[in-house]
C-alpha positions, 0 to 999 in steps of 0.5 A, spaced: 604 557 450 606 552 444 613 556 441 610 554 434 605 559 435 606 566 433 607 572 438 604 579 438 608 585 439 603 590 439 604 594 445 596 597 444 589 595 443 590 598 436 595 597 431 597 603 427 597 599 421 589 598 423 589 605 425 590 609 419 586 604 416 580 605 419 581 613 419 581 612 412 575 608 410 570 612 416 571 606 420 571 610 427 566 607 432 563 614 436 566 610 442 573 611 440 573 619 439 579 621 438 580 617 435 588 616 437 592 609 441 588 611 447 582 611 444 582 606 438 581 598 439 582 593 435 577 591 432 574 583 430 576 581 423 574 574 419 579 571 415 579 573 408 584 573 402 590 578 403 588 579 410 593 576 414 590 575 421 598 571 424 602 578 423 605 579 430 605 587 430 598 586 429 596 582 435 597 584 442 601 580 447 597 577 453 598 584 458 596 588 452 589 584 451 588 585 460 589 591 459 585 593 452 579 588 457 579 592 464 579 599 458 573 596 456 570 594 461 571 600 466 571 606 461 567 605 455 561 600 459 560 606 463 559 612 457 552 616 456 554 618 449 550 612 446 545 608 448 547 602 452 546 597 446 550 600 442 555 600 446 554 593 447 556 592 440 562 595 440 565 592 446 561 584 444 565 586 437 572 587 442 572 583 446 570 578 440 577 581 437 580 580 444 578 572 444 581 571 436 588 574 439 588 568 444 587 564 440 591 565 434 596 566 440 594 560 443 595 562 450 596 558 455 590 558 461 594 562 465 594 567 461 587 567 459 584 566 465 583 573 468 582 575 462 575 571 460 573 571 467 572 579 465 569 577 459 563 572 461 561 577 467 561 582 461 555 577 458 552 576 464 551 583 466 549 584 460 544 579 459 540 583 464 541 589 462 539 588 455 533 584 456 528 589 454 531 591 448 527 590 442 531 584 438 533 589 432 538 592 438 540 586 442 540 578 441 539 575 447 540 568 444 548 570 441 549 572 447 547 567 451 551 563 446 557 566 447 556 566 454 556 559 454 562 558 451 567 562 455 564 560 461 566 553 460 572 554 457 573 558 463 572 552 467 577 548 463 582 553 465 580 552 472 581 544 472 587 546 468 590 551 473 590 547 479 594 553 483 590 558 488 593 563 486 587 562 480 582 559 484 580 566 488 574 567 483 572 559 481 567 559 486 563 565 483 563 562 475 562 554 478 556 557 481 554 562 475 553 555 471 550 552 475 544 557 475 545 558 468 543 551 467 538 550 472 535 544 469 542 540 467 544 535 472 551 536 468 551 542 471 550 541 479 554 534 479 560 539 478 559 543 483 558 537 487 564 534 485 568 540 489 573 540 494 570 543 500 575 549 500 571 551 493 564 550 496 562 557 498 556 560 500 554 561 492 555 554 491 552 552 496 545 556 494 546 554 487 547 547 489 539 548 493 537 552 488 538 546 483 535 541 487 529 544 489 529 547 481 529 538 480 524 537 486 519 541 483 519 547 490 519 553 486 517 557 491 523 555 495 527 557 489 524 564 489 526 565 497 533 563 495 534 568 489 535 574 494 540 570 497 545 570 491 551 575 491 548 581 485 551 578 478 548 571 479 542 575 482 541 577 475 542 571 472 537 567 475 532 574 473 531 571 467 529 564 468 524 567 473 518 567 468 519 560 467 520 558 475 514 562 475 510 558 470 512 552 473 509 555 480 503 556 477 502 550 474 504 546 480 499 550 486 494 550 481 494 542 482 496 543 489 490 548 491 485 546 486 478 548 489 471 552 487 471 555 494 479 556 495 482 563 493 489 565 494 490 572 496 495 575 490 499 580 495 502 573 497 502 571 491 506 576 489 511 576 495 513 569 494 514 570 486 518 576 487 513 579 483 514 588 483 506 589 483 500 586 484 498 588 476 504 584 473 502 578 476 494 579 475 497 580 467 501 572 468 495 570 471 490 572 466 496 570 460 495 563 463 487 563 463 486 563 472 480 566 473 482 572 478 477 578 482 479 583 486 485 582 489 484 574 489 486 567 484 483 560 484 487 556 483 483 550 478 487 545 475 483 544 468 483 551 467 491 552 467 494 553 460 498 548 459 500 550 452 503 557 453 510 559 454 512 562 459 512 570 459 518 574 457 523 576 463 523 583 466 526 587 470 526 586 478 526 592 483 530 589 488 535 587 483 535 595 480 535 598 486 542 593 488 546 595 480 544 603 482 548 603 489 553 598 485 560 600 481 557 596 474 565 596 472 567 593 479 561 588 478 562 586 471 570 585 472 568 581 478 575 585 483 572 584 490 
């Protein structure tokens, strides 16, 4: 950390200051009662006049911001007095304060790196579980945003860190971008550029899974998803739909034919759909013709112009995040 950068001396997630403060003015979030220094975090503040933000007894020292993270991220993330995205509220609101004492500190990557891979895992995850959420209680595209940028300043911190002790988790979150990102060939050209040691199972499917995303074999991609440890299973989940429409579009040019028609179940298998009326719903919605338990597959009739259907739920993945600790898998401690 550069020496002409204000240290934090605050030793809890909240300083008295900003404690009494917010008993005052009613600003005590459901998820911090009681509300004493075990429960209250600080909470993300913009720059305003009179308010100053460089105060060390307000800002918490790295050990303070792992430990306020690992708080949020095994104790308030597994509550059930609220529903879940309220509870992403607060904690996307925390974790934002989290990253302003960073900066405002400057801390080294060092300091920071286990710290944001908590904070990206926390993204991730929650861009599956929320992605059913009405848009009114959860934005999908801000927290794409965010996720996309502590995932690359992540990777920074890898390229800086040139040590082992940092490199245990690097495999998981260079495999994370490359899923993430499926249609950059920035992206893959990294993971590529690995050392050996790095390339993982993870990052070897995300590099197969990039190339046949490129090639055009959608059906190679889906047979590859369940393959994926369980997080980036979820990332990948929500690209599906477009994965699919991409499928669609090509094995309708590939079986085009009056007299052919291509049995669904097989179809819902290779798609990964969870039940034969969810993909009679796309195949309709993209203007196939289907009877019974058949599609034709005819070039002209595809619908070349509409966007792909909004992502959903997958059965094989629920049933994996049920049998799984989320505080295990968001913090990423194998």
């Amino acid at each position: 950390m550069n020496s002409s950068f204000v240290r934090g001396t605050c030793m809890e997630m909240c300083s008295s200051a900003e404690r009494v403060m917010r008993r005052k003015e009613g600003l005590i979030h459901p998820l911090e009662k009681p509300p004493d220094k075990t429960k209250m975090i600080k909470s993300f503040s913009r720059s305003a006049a009179g308010k100053n933000l460089l105060d060390a007894k307000s800002l918490r020292p790295p050990e303070t911001l792992l430990k306020t993270v690992n708080y949020l991220l095994t104790e308030v993330i597994k509550n059930d007095e609220v529903p879940w995205h309220v509870t992403y509220d607060f904690v996307m609101d925390r974790l934002r304060s989290v990253r302003q004492d960073m900066v405002i500190q400057n801390l080294s990557a060092k300091e920071s790196i286990y710290i944001f891979q908590k904070i990206v895992s926390f993204y991730a995850y929650a861009a599956y579980r929320l992605l059913n959420e009405p848009i009114k209680n959860f934005d999908p595209h801000m927290n794409n945003v965010h996720l996309q940028e502590c995932l690359k300043r992540l990777l920074c911190m890898f390229d800086e860190c040139n040590d082992n002790l940092y490199a245990k988790n690097r495999p998981h979150f260079e495999a994370l971008y490359v899923v993430m990102n499926l249609n950059s060939a920035v992206a893959v050209t990294r993971a590529l550029k690995l050392p050996k040691s790095q390339k993982t199972e993870d990052v070897k499917l995300a590099i197969l899974l990039s190339r046949n995303y490129f090639g055009n074999n959608f059906v190679k991609v889906c047979r590859l998803i369940p393959q994926f440890s369980l997080l980036l299973q979820c990332v990948i989940a929500l690209q599906l739909p477009e994965i699919r429409r991409r499928a669609l579009l090509v094995m309708s040019v590939a079986y085009s034919s009056k007299q052919l028609w291509f049995p669904l179940e097989l179809l819902r298998k290779i798609l990964l759909y969870n039940k034969i009326e969810d993909i009679r719903d796309d195949l309709v919605y993209y203007e196939l013709k289907c009877k019974e338990a058949q599609v034709q597959f005819l070039k002209s009739d595809f619908n070349r112009s509409k966007m792909a259907v909004p992502a959903n739920y997958l059965d094989f993945i629920d049933k994996s995040i049920a049998a799984t600790n989320v505080a295990v898998l968001v913090l990423n401690e194998q």
